[in-house]
N, CA, C and O of each residue as an XYZ file, in Angstrom:
272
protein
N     -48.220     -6.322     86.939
C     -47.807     -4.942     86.797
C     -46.334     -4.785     87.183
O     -45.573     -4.027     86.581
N     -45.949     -5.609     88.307
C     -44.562     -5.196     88.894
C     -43.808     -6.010     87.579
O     -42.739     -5.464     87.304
N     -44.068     -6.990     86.855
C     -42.792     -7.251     85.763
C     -42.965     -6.330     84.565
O     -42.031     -6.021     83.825
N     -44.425     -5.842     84.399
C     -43.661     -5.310     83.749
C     -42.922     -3.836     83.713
O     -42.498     -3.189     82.755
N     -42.932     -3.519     85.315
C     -42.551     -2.367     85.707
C     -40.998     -2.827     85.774
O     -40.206     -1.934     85.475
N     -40.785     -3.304     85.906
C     -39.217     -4.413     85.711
C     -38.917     -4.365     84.150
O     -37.909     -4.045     83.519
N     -39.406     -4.535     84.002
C     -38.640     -4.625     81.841
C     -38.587     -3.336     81.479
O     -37.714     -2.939     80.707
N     -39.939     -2.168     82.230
C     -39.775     -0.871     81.359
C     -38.257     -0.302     82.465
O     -37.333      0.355     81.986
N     -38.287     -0.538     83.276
C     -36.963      0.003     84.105
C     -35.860     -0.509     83.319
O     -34.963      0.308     83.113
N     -35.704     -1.740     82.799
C     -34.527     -1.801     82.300
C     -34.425     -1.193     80.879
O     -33.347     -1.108     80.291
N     -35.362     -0.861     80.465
C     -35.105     -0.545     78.912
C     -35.024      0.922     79.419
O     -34.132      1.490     78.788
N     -35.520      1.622     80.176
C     -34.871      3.019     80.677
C     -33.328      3.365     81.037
O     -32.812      4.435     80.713
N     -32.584      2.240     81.813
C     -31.556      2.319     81.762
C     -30.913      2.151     80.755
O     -29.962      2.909     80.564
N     -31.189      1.205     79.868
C     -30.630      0.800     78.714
C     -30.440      1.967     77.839
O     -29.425      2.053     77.146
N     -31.436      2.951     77.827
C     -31.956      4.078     76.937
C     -30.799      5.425     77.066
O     -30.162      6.202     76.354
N     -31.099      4.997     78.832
C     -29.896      6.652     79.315
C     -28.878      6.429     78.562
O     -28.450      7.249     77.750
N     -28.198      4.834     78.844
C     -26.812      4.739     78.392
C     -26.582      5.116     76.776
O     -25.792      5.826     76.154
N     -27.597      4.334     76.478
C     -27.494      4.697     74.745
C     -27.229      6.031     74.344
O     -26.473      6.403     73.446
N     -28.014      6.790     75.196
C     -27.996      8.717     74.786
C     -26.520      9.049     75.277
O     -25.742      9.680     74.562
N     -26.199      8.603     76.489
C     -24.516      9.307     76.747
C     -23.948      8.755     75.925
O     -23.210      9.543     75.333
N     -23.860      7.226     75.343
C     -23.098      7.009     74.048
C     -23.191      8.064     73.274
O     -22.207      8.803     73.237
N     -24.147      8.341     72.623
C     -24.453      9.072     71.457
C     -23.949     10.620     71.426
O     -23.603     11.336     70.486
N     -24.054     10.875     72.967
C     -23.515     12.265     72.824
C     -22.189     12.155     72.977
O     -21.646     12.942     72.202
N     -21.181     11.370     73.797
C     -20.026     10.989     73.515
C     -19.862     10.878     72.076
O     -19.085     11.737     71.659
N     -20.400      9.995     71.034
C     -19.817     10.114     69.826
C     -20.048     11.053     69.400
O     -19.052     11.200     68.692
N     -20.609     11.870     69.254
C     -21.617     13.029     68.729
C     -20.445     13.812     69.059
O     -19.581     13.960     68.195
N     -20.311     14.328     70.202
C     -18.829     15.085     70.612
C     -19.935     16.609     71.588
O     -19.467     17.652     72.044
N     -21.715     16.060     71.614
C     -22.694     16.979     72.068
C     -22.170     16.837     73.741
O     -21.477     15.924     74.192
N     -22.696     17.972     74.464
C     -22.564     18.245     75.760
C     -23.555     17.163     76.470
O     -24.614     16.811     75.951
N     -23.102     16.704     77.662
C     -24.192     15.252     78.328
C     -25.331     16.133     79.549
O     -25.152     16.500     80.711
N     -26.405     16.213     78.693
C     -27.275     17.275     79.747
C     -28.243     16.008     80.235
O     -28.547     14.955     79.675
N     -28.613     16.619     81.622
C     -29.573     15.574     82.032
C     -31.431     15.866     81.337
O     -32.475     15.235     81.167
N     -30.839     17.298     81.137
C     -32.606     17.489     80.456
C     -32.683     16.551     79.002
O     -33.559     15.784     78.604
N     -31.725     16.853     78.562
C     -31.798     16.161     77.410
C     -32.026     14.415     77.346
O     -32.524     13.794     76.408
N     -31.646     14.006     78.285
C     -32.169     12.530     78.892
C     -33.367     12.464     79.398
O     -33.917     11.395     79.136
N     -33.938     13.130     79.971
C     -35.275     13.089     80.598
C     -36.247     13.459     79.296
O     -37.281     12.792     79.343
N     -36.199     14.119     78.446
C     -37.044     14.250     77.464
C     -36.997     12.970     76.427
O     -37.865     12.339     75.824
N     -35.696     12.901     76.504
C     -35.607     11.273     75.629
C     -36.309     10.265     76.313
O     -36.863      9.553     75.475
N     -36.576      9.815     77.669
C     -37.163      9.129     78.290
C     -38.659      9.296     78.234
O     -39.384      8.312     78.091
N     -39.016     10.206     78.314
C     -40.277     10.799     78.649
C     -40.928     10.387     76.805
O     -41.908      9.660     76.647
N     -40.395     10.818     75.983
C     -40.611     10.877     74.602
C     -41.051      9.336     74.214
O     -42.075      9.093     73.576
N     -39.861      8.029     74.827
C     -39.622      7.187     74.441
C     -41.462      6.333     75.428
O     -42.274      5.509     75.007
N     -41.394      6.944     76.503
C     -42.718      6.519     77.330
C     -44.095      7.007     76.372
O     -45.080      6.281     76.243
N     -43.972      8.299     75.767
C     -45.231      8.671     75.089
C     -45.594      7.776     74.138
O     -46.755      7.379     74.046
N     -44.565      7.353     73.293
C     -44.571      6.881     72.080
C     -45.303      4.599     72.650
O     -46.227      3.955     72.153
N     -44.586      4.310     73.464
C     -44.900      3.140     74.082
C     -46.648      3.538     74.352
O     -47.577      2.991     73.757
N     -46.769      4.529     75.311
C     -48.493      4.377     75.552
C     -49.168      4.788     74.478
O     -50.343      4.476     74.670
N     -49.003      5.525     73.057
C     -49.703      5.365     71.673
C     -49.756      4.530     71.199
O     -50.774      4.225     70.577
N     -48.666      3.735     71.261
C     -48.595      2.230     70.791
C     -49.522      1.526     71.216
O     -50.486      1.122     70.566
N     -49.200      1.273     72.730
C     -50.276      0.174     73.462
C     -51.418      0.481     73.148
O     -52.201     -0.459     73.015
N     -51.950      1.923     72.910
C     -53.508      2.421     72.769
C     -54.144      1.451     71.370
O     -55.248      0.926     71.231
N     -53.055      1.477     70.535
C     -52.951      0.846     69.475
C     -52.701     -0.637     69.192
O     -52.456     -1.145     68.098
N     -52.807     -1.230     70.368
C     -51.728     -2.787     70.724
C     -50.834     -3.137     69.613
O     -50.862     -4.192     68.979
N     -50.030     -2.135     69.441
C     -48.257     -2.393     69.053
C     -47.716     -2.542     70.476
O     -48.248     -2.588     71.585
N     -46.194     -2.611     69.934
C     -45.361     -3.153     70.803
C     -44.627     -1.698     71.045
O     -44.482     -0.728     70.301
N     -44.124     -2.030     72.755
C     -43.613     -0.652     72.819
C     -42.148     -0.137     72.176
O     -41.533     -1.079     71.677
N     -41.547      0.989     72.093
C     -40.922      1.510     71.253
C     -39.315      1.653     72.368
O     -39.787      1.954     73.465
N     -38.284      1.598     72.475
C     -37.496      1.358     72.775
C     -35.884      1.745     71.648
O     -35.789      1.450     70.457
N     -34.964      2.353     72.374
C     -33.416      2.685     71.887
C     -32.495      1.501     71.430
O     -32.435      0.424     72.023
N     -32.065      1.700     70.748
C     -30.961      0.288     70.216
C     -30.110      0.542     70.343
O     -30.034      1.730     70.032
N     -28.758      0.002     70.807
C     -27.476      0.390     71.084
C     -26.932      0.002     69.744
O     -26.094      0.733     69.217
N     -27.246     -0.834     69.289
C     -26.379     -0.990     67.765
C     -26.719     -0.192     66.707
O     -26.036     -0.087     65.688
N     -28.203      0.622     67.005
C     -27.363      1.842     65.751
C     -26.301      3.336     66.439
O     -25.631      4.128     65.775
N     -26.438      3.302     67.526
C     -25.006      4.375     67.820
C     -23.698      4.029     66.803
O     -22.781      4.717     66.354
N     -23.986      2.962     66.705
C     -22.337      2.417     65.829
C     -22.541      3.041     64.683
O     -21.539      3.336     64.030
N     -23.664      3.338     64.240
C     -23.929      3.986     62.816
C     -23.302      5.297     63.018
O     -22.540      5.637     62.113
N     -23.416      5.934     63.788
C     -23.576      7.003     63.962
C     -21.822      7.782     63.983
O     -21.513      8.965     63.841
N     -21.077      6.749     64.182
C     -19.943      6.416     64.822
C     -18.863      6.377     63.457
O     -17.674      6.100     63.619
């Protein structure tokens, strides 16, 4: 349980950063609600998955560049 409470922590950090990217490019205001729902969203979608044994669902930093 503790690793993989370790991998989902890092893909949470990974996630925040991705969103302040995005609102940096975006030129959007950096709200913390707006991070916590992205987090929270990104957790719902992982435990439908698992219910489902997919793999959990996670932010990519290389499409911000799209975006860009």
């Amino acid at each position: 349980i503790l690793t993989i409470f370790v991998g989902y922590l890092g893909s949470m950090v990974e996630s925040l950063g991705d969103y302040a990217a995005t609102c940096a490019v975006s030129g959007e205001t950096y709200k913390v609600g707006h991070m916590n729902k992205g987090i929270f969203a990104e957790g719902l979608g992982s435990m439908v998955a698992a219910m489902f044994g997919g793999l959990p669902c996670t932010s990519y930093t290389q499409n911000i560049g799209i975006i860009a």
